[in-house]
C-alpha positions in Angstrom: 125.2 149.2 10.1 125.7 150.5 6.2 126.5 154.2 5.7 123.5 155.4 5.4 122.7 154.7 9.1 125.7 155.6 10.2 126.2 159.5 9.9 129.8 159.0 11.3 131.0 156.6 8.8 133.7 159.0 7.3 135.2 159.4 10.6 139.3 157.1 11.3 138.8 154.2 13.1 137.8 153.5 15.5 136.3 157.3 16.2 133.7 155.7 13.5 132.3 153.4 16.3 132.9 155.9 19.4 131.2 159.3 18.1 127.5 157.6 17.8 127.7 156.2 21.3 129.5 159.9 22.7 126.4 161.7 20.1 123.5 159.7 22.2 124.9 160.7 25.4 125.0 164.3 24.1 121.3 164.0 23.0 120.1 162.7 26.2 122.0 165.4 28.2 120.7 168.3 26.0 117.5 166.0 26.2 117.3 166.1 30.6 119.2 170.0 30.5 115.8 171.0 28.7 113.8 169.6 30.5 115.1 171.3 33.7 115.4 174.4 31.9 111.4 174.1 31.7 110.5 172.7 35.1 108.5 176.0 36.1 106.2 174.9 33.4 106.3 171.1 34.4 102.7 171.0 35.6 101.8 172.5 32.2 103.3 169.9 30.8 102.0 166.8 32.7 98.6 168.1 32.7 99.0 168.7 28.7 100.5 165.1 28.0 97.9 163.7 30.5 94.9 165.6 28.5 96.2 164.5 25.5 97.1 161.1 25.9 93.6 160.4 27.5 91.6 162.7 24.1 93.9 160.4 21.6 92.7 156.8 23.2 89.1 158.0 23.3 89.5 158.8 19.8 90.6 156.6 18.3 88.2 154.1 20.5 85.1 156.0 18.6 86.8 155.2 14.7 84.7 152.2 14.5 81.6 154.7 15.0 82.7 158.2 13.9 84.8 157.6 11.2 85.3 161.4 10.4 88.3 161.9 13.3 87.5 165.7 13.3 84.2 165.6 14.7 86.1 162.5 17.2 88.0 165.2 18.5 85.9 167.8 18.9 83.7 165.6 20.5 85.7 164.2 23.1 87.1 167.4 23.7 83.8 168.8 24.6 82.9 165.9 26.4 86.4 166.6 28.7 85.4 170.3 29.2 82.0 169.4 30.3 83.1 167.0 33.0 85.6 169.6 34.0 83.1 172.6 33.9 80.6 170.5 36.4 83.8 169.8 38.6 84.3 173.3 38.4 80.9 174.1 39.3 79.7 171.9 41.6 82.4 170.3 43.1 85.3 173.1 43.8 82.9 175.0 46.1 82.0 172.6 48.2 85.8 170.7 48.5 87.0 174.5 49.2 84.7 175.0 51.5 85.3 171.9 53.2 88.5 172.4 53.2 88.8 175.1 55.0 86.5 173.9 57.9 88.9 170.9 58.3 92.2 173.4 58.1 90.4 175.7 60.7 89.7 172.8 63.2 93.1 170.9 63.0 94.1 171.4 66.5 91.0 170.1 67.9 91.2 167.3 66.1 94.7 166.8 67.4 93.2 167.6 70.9 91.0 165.0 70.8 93.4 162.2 69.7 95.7 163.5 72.6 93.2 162.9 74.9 92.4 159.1 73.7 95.9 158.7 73.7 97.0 159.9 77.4 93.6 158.1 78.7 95.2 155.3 76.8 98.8 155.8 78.6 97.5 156.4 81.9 95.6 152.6 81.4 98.9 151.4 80.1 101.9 152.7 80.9 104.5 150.7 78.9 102.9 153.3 75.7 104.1 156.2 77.6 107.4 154.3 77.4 106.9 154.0 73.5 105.7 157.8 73.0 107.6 160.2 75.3 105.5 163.0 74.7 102.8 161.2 76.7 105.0 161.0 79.8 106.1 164.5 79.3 102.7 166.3 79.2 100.6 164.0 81.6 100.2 166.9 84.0 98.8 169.4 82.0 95.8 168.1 79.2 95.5 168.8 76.2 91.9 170.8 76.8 94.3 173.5 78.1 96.9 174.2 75.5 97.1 176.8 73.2 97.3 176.3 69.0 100.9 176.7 69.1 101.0 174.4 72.0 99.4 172.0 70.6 101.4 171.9 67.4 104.6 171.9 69.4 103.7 169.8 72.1 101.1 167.5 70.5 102.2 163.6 70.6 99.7 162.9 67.3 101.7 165.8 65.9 104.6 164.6 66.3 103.9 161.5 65.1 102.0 163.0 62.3 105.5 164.7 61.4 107.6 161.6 61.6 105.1 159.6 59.4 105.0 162.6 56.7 108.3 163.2 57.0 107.2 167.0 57.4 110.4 167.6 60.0 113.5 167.2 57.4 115.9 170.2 56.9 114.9 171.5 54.2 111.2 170.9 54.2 108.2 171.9 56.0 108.8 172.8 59.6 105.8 171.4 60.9 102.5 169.9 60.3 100.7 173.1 61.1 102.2 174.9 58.1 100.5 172.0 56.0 97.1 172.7 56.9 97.4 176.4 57.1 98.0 176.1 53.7 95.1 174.1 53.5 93.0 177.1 54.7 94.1 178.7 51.5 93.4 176.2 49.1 90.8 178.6 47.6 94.0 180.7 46.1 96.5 177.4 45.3 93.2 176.2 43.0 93.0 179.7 41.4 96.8 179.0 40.8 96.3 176.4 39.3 93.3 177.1 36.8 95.2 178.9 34.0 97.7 175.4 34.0 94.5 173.8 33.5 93.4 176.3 30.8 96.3 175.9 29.0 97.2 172.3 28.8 93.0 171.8 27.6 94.1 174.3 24.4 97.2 172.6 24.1 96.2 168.9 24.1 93.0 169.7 22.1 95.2 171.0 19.3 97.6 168.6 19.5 95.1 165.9 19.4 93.2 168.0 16.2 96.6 167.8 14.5 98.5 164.6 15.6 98.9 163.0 12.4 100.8 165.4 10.6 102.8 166.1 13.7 103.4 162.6 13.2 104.9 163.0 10.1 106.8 166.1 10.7 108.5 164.4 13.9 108.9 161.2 11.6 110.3 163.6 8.9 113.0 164.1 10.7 114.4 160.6 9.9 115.2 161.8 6.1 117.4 164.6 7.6 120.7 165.4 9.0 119.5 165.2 12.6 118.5 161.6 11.7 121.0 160.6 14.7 119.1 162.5 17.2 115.6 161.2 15.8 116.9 157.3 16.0 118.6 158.0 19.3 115.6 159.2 21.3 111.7 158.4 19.2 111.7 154.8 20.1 112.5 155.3 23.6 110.0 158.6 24.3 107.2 156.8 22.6 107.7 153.8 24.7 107.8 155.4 27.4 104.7 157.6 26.5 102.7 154.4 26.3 103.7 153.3 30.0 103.2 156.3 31.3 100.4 157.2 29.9 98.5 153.6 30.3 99.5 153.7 33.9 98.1 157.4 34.9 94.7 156.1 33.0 94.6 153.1 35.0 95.5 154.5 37.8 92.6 157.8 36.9 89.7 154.4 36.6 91.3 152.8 40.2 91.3 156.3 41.9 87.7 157.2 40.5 86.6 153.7 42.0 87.8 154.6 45.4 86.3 158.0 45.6 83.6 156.6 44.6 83.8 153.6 47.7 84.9 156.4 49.9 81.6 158.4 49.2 79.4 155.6 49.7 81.1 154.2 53.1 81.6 157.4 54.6 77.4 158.5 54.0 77.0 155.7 55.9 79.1 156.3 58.6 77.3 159.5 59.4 80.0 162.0 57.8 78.1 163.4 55.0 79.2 166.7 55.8 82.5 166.4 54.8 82.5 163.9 52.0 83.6 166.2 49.0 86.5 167.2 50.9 87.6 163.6 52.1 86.8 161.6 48.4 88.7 164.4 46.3 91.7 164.0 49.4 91.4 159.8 48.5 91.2 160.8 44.6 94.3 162.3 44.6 95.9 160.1 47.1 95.2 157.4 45.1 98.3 158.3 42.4 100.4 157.6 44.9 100.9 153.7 45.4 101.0 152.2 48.8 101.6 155.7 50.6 98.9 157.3 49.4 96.2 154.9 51.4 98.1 156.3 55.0 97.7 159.7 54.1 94.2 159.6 52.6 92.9 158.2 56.1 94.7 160.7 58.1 92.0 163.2 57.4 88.6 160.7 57.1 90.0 158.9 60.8 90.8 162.5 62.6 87.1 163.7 61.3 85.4 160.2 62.7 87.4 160.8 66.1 85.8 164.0 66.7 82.7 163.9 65.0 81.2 160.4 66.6 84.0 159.0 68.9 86.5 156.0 68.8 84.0 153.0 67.1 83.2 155.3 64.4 86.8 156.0 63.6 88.0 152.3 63.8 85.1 151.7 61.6 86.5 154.2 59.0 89.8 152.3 59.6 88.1 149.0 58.4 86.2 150.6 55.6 89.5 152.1 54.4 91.3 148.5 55.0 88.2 146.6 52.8 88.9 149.5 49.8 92.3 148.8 50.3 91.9 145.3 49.7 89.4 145.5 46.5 92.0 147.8 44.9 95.0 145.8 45.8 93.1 141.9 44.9 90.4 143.0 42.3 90.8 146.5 40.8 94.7 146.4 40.4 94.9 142.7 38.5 91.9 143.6 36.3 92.9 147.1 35.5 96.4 147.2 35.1 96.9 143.4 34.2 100.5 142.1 34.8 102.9 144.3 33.4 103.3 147.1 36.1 103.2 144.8 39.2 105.9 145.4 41.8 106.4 144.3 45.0 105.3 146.4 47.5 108.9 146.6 49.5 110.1 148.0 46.1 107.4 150.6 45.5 108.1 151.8 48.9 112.0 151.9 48.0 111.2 153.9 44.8 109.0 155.8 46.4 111.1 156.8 49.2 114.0 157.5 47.1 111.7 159.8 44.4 110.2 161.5 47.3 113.3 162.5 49.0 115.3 163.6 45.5 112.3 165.3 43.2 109.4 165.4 46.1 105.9 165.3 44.6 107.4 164.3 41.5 109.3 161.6 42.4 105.9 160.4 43.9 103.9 160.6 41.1 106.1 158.8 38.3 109.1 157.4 40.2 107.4 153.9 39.2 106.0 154.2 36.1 110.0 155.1 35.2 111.3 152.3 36.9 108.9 150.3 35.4 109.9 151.4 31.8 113.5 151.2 32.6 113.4 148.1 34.1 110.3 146.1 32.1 111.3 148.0 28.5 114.8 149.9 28.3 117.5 148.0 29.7 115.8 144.6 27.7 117.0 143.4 24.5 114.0 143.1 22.0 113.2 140.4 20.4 114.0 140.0 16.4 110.8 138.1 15.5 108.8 140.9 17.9 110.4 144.1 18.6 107.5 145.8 20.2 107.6 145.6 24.1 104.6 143.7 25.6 101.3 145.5 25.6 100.4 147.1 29.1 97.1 146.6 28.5 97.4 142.9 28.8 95.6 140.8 31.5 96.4 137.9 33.2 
């Protein structure tokens, strides 16, 4: 390293050698104390970094048509706000409305899988062994419990608590308090609107003006915070390009299966609710492996009570056959080779994210392990420093 790159250089030995390694770890620190400083405002940020990183690919995709990049972004910007707008319009509504049907009628839904499930134990006893809240309220049914009794004493409560992990210290007492703040979705999406607001102005004008932010961030280089520049650039733009290659592949495999969802749940008669359950998958679908069990909690309880037991085991192999298109043809073809993990390891990541940063942790616990595994810790080579392209196939 001559002395121009090394800032420390007039430093005794062997300080010379020590300070740059003790400077990056003051970076990063200063770096991660930031960034929880701002964690109010994280959703603000996500969605603006999201918004932007999805405006910049689509312009740049239209150079070889539009070669004034202007009228590229102002273009795709209004092309963003019109999707959302019709969202807005149409959609909201109707999911809110939906919503709040599903919310109100929770317990009866439970009801009604309590009664398959004791007709079930009374047939066969040994699952009374395996879920002792069977045994325990055999001599009074479920038609004659209360809400709260149903929440408390409910077996598919329970198990519905265990599965979401909704009875931790800490966390949400009980499934009830989940879907009660269902019923007020209408408020949580009003919440929600200015981040939306926001992050659209910010990302529009950071797009508009990305190349001379460019250069002022590249600027930096040529001054005496050149240390903090070569510490961190490399390794926020690279990870900027896996996260933000993964959330659009993962935006075209979630529209996909929304889009399945719609179609196979028209057919199976539940029309009714289908804004409500294919925004529920949508979302669901960010969230690798886990996401598929809570998605069908909703579309299997709706079946049960709506049409009966073959209805809702249909539901369970239409969610199964979506399940396996995205896992055997969507996820090879979109996201190619580069973010593929096993799905015991997923589960691991995910576990450990949920638990330590909760929805968070869930949403890019593996793309960072996937950088800090597939890109950080690797030592580039000479002849090609640039990490693999994501958007590589097979």
């Amino acid at each position: 390293m001559s002395h121009h790159d090394n800032p420390f250089h007039l430093l005794p030995q062997p300080w010379d050698r020590i300070f740059p390694h003790v400077a990056t770890v003051a970076v990063w620190g200063m770096f991660f104390g930031v960034i929880f400083l701002l964690r109010s405002f994280f959703l603000l940020l996500f969605l603006t970094f999201v918004f932007s990183y999805i405006q910049a690919r689509s312009v740049n995709r239209l150079e070889a048509r539009i070669k004034n990049r202007v009228v590229r972004v102002v273009l795709i910007a209004l092309l963003l706000l019109s999707i959302l707008t019709a969202a807005g319009i149409f959609l909201v509504p109707k999911v809110k409305k939906q919503t709040e049907i599903f919310a109100s009628r929770f317990t009866t839904y439970l009801s009604r899988v309590d009664q398959e499930l004791f007709a079930l134990g009374k047939r066969y006893p040994l699952l009374g062994e395996l879920v002792p809240e069977l045994a325990d309220r055999q001599e009074q049914p479920p038609q004659e419990w209360s809400e709260k009794k149903v929440l408390k004493h409910s077996p598919t409560a329970s198990m519905l608590q265990q599965l979401l992990r909704l009875d931790d210290p800490g966390g949400l007492q009980n499934v009830g308090h989940v879907f009660g703040a269902l019923g007020n979705i209408g408020g949580k999406i009003a919440s929600a609107t200015s981040a939306f607001l926001l992050s659209l102005l910010f990302s529009f004008l950071i797009v508009l003006d990305l190349p001379g932010l460019g250069a002022s961030v590249r600027g930096l280089e040529s001054t005496k915070l050149r240390f903090i520049y070569r510490s961190m650039a490399g390794n926020i733009r690279d990870f900027s390009q896996v996260l933000g290659r993964a959330l659009e592949a993962q935006l075209i495999i979630a529209i996909i299966n929304s889009l399945l969802t719609a179609i196979g749940i028209s057919l199976l008669s539940l029309a009714d609710q289908v804004a409500f359950l294919s925004v529920i998958v949508f979302f669901c679908s960010f969230f690798p492996v886990i996401g598929v069990f809570i998605s069908s909690i909703p579309i299997c309880l709706i079946a049960l009570q709506t049409h009966g037991p073959q209805v809702m085991f249909l539901a369970i192999l239409l969610i199964s056959l979506i399940h396996l298109i995205e896992g055997y043809i969507l996820n090879p073809r979109i996201y190619g080779s580069y973010m593929r993990i096993n799905s015991v390891i997923i589960l691991i990541i995910l576990t450990i994210g949920g638990k330590l940063f909760d929805f968070w942790g869930l949403i890019l616990g593996v793309p960072i392990c996937t950088y800090v595994f597939g890109y950080a810790i690797r030592i580039k080579n000479q002849d090609n420093p640039d990490p693999p392209s994501p958007s590589s196939g097979d």
